[in-house]
TORVOKOL-590893 format. One line per 10 residues: number of its first residue (from 1); their letters; for each residue x, y, z of C-alpha. Coordinates in pm, whole numbers, padded with zeros to 5 digits, always signed. Layout:
BEGIN
NUM	a	X:Y:Z | ...
% end
This chain:
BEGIN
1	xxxxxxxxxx	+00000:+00000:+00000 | +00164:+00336:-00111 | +00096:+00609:+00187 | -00026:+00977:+00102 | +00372:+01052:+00175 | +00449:+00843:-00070 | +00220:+00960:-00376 | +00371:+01353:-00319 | +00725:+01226:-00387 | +00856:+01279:-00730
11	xxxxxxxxxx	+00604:+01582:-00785 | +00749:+01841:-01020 | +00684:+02192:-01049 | +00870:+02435:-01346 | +00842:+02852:-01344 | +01002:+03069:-01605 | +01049:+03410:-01556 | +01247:+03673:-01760 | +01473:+03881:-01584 | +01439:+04216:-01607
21	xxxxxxxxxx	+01698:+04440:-01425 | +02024:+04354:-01254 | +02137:+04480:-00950 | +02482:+04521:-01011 | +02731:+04582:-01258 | +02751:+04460:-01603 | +02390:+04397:-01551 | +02473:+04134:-01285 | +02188:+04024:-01057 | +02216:+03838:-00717
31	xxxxxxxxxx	+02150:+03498:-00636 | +01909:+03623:-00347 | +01659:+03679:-00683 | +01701:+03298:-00733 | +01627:+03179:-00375 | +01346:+03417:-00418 | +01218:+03228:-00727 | +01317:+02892:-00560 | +01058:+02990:-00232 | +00775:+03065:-00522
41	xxxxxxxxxx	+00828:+02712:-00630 | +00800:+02536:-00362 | +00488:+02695:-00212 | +00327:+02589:-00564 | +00459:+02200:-00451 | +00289:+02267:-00142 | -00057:+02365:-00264 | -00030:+02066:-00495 | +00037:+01824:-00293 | -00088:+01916:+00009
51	xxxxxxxxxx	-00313:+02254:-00062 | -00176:+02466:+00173 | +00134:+02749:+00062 | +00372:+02541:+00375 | +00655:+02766:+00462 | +01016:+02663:+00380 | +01208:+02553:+00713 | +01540:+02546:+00531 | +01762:+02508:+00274 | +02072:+02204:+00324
61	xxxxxxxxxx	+02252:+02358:+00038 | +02252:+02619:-00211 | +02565:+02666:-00476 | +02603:+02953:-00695 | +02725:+02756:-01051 | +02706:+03063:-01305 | +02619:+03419:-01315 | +02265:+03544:-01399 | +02228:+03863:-01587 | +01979:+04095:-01681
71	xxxxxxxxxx	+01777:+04016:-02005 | +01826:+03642:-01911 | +01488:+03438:-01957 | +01505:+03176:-01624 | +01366:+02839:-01586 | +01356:+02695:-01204 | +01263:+02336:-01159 | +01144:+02169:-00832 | +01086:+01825:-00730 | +01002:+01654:-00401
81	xxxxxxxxxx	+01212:+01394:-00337 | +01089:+01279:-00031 | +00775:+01286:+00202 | +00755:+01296:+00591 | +00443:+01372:+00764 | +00447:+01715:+00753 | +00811:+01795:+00571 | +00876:+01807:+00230 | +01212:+01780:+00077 | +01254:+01927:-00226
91	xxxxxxxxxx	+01523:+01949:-00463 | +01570:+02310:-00682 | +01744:+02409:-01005 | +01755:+02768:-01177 | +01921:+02752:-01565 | +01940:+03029:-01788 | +01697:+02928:-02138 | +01781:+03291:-02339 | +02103:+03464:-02250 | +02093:+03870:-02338
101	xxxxxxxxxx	+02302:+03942:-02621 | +02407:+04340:-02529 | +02668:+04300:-02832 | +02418:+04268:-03093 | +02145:+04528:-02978 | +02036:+04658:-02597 | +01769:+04412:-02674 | +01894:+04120:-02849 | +01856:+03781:-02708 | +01982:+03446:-02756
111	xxxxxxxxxx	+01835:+03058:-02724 | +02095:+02902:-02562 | +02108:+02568:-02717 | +02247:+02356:-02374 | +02074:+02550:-02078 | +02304:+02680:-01848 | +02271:+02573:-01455 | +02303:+02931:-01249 | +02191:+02774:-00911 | +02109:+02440:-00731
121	xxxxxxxxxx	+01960:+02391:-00380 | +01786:+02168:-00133 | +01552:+02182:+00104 | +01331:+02096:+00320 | +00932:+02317:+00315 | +00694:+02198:+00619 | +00330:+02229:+00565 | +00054:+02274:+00880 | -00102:+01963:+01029 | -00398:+01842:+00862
131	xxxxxx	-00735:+02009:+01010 | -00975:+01740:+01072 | -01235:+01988:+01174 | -01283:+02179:+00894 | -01152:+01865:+00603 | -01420:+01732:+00391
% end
């Protein structure tokens, strides 16, 4: 018999989002934008598979791989890899689809053909106990 624990594991959630300004030079923007991007993603896992936005208790690693820039168009991926009771640990990566191309135009863009990885990170996002009062 698979538990409800069970059937949330493997759920995948994706969110794209151009960037549009960086915060430092050379149009550089800071990997606080990612983790920001990476805590939208997992409260979508959490109303999926549990219908509740959860809160994220913590992340057990987060590396920096690549530099993001503005113009870039950003895909981050999550996926719970495993399923407690009430914790959810999920596993996050950011990778840049369309790279600006500032040498071209102030507006040209690129496909990159092999995604690069900016950011990876895991963690673990703890939704409330189940309210047997008010659940159907």
């Amino acid at each position: 018999m698979v538990t409800v624990s069970e059937e949330k594991v493997g759920l995948t959630v994706t969110h794209r989002r151009y960037v549009a300004q960086g915060h430092y030079g050379g149009d550089l923007v800071e990997g606080a934008y990612v983790l920001g991007i990476f805590g939208d993603v997992a409260t979508e896992l959490c109303i999926r598979s549990d219908g509740d936005e959860g809160l994220f208790a913590a992340y057990d690693s987060v590396s920096f791989l690549a530099p993001l820039y503005a113009g870039d168009v950003l895909e981050a991926v999550g996926t719970i890899v495993a399923a407690g009771r009430r914790s959810r640990r999920v596993e996050l990566e950011a990778r840049v689809l369309c790279r600006a191309d500032r040498a071209r135009s102030a507006s040209a863009s690129t496909v990159l053909a092999d995604p690069i990885v900016v950011v990876r990170a895991s963690g673990t996002v703890v939704v409330p106990p189940v309210d047997t009062q008010h659940s159907g």
